[in-house]
N, C-alpha and C positions, 0 to 999 in steps of 0.2 A: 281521049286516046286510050286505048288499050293499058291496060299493063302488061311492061313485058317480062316482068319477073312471074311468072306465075306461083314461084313458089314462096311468093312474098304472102299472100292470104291464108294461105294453109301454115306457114310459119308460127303467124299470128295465133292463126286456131289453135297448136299445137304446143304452145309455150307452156301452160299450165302442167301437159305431161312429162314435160322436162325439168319445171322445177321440181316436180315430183319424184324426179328418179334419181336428181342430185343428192334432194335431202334424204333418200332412202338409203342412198349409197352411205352419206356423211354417220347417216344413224349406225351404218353397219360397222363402220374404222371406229367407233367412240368405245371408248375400256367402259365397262360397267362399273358401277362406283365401288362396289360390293367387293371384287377383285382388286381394283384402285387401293380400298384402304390395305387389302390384305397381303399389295407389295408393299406398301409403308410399314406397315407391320413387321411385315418378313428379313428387312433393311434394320430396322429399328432393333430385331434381336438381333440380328449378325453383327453391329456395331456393338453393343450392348455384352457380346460376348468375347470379342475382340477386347473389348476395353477391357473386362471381367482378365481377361488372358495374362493380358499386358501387369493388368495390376497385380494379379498375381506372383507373375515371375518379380516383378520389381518388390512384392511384402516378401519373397521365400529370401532375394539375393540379400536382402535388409538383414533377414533372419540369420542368415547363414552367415553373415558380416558379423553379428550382435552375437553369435555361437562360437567365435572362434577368439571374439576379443575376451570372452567368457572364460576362454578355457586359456587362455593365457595366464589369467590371473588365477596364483594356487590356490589351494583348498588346505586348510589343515584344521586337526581335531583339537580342541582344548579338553583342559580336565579343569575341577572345582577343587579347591586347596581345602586341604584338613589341616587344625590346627593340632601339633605334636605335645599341646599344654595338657594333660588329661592328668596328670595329678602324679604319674608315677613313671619310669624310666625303665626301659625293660634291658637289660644286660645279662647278656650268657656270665653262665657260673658253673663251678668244677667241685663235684661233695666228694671230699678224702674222710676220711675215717681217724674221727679224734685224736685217735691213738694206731698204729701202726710197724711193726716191729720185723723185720727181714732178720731173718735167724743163722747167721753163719758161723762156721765151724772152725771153733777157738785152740782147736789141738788136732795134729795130721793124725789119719787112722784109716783105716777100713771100717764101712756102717755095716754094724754087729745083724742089728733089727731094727724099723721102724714102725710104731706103733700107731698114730692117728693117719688119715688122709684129709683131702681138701674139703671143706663143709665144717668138719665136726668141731662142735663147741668145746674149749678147753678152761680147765682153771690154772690160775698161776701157781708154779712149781711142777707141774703135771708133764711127764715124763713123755718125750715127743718119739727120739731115736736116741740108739748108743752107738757110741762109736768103740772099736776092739779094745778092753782096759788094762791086758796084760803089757805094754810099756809102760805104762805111767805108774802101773803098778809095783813094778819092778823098778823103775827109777825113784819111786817114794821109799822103798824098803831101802833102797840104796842108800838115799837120801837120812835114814835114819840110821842104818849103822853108823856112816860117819858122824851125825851128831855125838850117837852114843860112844864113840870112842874119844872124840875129841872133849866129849866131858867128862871122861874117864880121865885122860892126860890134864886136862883144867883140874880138877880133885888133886890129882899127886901134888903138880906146882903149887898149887895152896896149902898141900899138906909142907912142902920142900919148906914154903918162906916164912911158913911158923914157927921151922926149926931154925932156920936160917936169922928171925928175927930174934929166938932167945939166945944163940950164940953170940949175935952182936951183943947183946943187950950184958955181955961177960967180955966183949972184946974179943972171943974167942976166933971170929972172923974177920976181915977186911967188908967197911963200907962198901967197896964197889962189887962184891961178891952178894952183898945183899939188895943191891940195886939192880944187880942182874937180875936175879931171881924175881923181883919185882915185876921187871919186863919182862920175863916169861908168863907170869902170871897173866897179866893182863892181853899178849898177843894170845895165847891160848883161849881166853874169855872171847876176843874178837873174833878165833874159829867158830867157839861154838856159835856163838851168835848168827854165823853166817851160815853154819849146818843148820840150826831151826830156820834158816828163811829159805834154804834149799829144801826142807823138809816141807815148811809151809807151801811154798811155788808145786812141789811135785804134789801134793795136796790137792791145789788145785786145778794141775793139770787133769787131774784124775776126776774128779767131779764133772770139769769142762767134757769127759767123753759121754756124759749125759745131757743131750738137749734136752732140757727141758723150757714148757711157757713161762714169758717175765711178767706176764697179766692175765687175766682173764680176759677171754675172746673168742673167734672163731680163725682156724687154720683156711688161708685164704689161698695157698699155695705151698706145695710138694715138690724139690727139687732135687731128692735122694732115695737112693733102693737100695735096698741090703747086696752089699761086696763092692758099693761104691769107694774110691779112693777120695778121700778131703783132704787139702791142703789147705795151711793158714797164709794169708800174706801174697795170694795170686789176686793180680790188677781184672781178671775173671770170672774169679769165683761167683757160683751159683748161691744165693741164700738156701740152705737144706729148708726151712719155712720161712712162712711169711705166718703173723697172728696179729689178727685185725679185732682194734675194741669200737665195736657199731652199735655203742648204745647211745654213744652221742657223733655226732658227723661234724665236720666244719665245712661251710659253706665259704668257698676263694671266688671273688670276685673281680674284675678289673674298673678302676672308676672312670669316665675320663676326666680330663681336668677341669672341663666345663662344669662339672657336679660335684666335682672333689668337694665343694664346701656344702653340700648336701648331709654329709656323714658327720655325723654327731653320736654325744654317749648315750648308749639305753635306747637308739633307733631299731624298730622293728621292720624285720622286712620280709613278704608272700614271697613265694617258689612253686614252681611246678615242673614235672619232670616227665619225660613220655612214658615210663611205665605205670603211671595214673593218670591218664587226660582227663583233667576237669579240676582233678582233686587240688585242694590246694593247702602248703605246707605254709609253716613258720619259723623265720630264725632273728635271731638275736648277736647285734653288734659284739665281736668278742674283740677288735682286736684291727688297727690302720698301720698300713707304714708308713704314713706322715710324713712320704715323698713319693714321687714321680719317676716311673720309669722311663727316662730320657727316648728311650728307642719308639717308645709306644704313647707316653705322654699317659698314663695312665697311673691310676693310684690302687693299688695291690690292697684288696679290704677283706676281714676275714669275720664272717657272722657263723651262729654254734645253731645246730639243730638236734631238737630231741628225737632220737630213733629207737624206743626201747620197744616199739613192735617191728622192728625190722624193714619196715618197707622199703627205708631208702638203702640204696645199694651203693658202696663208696665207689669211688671212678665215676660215678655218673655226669651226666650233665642236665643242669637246673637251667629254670627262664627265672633270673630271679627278675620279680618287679619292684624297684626303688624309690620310693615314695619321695614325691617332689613339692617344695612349696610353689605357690602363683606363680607363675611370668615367668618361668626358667623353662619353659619349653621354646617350642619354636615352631616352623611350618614344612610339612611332610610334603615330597613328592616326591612321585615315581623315578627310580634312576634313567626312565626314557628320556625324560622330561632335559635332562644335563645334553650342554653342546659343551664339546673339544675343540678351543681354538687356541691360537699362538699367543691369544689374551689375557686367556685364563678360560674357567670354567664359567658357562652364562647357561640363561635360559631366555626363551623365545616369550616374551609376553605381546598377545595384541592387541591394541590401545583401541578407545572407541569410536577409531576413525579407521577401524580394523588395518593399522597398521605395524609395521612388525619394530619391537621395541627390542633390543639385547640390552638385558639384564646379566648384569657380573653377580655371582653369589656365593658362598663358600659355604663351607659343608660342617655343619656341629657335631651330624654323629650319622653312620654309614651302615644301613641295615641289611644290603644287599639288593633287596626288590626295591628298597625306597630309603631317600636321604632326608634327614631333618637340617634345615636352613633356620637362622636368625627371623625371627618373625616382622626386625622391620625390613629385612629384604622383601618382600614381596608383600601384599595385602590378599587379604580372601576375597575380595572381589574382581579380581584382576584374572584377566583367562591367561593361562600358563600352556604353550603348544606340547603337544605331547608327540611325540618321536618326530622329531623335526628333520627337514631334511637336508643335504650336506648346503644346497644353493642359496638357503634359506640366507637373507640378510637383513640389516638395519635398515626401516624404513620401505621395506617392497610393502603392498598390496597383497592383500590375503582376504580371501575369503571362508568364514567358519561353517566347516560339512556337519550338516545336518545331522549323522549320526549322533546317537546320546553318548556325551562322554562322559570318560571314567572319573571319581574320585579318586582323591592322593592314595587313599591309600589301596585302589583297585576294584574299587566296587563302581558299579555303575551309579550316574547321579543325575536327577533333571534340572542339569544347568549346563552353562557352555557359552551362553554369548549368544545373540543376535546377529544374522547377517546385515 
């Protein structure tokens, strides 16, 4: 029998060209490998960058966390401690002028003429100003009539009780007539006597209207002109001079009491004065007051300097340096260095867990830029904060700034501490 599919034989036939168009189709949908790896690639860096991102932001917020706990914790500078032991004590001092003589005016007058001015070298006795001499002149002459009468009158009564004693001496008088005579005798003697001391006073008021120098010296001050009026005995009178003997100076120091026992006899002690920078002087123990001036706690010491070339100028001020033995110094720092509290006076030291230590300490001796402290308040190896600030307390956290810090006594120094 027939087939009646006809298209059953040619299906047959044609199979081979159909699997052929499948698998050409299947080859055509398939990704190339080439392209394949190079979306896994392309996947691989987007994640890859993604991640990169992510981690980022999470190291910066870390950072920025670790930046702020940073700046919470303060920063302060220390300075390295000098010790104040160097062998001698430097104390302001005051040069007066050995000898010093303000010259006022010992009888009222009008100034006649004055002869030296300010500077000029004088010798003792050396005739300075006069003052007008025709009162004292006229009161001296005065002054000697009456002696000379009153000795005149003393002569008669002596002559009277000579006669008067040879009458008695006959009976020819009465006792008490010779006893009177007696006491006129002697109250007459007592005038005179009183007329030569009037005589001597007006004498010497009259001499007084010559100023003259009580030393040899130099006139250090002029405080009269000729037709000036002087008066003796006013609470403001002006010295007419001043005469200063600058061939030796004395050196006034204040001690404090910490050193008081420093000063001994035949101690020598350097000075220097700013109208020589550098130069340095010499004086010699003259003279303690072997007490304390309550107000100031200081001990009043008086050393002698040789000036016979003039240098030194009295009034001046001297550094004098006071020579110390071992271990009586102490430890320098800056006055930044001092905190003001209700406690008393401390400073900031920070321990080496750089933590903040207050230290109470008291003050031996006050230089203005810098205070010397007891050397076992503090040790040199200990950081001392330097201008502390008011929040600062016991016990915070601190961290020490880089900057180099200064030594005690202001100089820069390479130390400071470790963060």
């Amino acid at each position: 029998m027939p087939d009646k599919n006809p298209d059953s034989g040619p299906q047959q036939g044609h199979a081979p060209a159909s699997h052929e168009r499948s698998r050409a189709e299947l080859l055509a949908h398939t990704t190339p490998p080439g392209l394949k790896r190079g979306g896994i690639v392309a996947v691989c860096v987007l994640a890859a960058v993604a991640g990169l991102g992510i981690g980022w932001r999470l190291w910066r917020g870390h950072e920025t966390r670790a930046w702020t706990d940073d700046q919470q914790v303060p920063s302060v500078s220390v300075i390295k401690l000098a010790s104040a032991d160097s062998g001698a004590l430097a104390l302001p001092g005051q040069l007066q002028a050995f000898t010093n003589a303000p010259i006022y005016a010992q009888v009222s007058g009008y100034v006649r003429k004055w002869y030296v001015d300010i500077g000029a070298p004088v010798k003792q006795g050396q005739l300075l100003a006069e003052i007008d001499p025709r009162p004292y002149q006229a009161a001296l002459a005065q002054a000697r009539g009456q002696l000379a009468r009153d000795t005149a009158t003393l002569a008669n009564a002596k002559t009277d009780l000579a006669r008067y004693q040879t009458l008695a001496a006959q009976n020819a008088i009465s006792a008490q007539q010779l006893s009177t005579q007696q006491a006129t005798v002697a109250s007459t003697a007592g005038i005179v006597e009183t007329d030569k001391g009037a005589v001597e006073q007006a004498g010497i008021n009259l001499a007084y209207t010559r100023i003259v120098a009580p030393f040899d010296g130099v006139v250090t001050s002029r405080g009269v002109d000729i037709g000036n009026l002087v008066t003796v005995g006013s609470a403001n009178a002006t010295p007419l001079f001043t005469v200063t003997d600058r061939q030796r100076l004395r050196v006034y120091v204040s001690v404090p009491q910490n050193y008081a026992g420093a000063i001994h006899d035949g101690m020598t002690v350097t000075f220097t004065v700013p109208d020589y920078p550098g130069q340095i002087f010499k004086a010699t123990l003259a003279a303690s007051a072997g007490a304390l001036v309550q107000s100031t706690n200081t001990m009043l010491v008086q050393f002698t300097a040789d000036n016979r070339d003039g240098k030194l100028k009295p009034g001046g001020y001297a550094n004098v340096n006071l020579p110390l033995a071992a271990g009586v110094g102490g430890i320098t720092l800056p006055a930044t260095t001092l905190i003001f509290r209700d406690s008393g006076m401390q400073v900031a030291i920070v321990t080496p867990q750089n933590k903040i230590e207050m230290r109470p300490v008291t003050i031996v001796r006050d230089n203005g830029a810098s205070v010397v402290v007891p050397a076992n308040s503090i040790t040199p190896d200990e950081r001392v904060v330097d201008n502390p600030s008011d929040s600062l307390q016991a016990g915070d956290t601190v961290k020490v700034a880089q900057a180099e810090p200064r030594i005690a006594d202001g100089a820069p120094a390479k130390a400071g501490g470790k963060e």
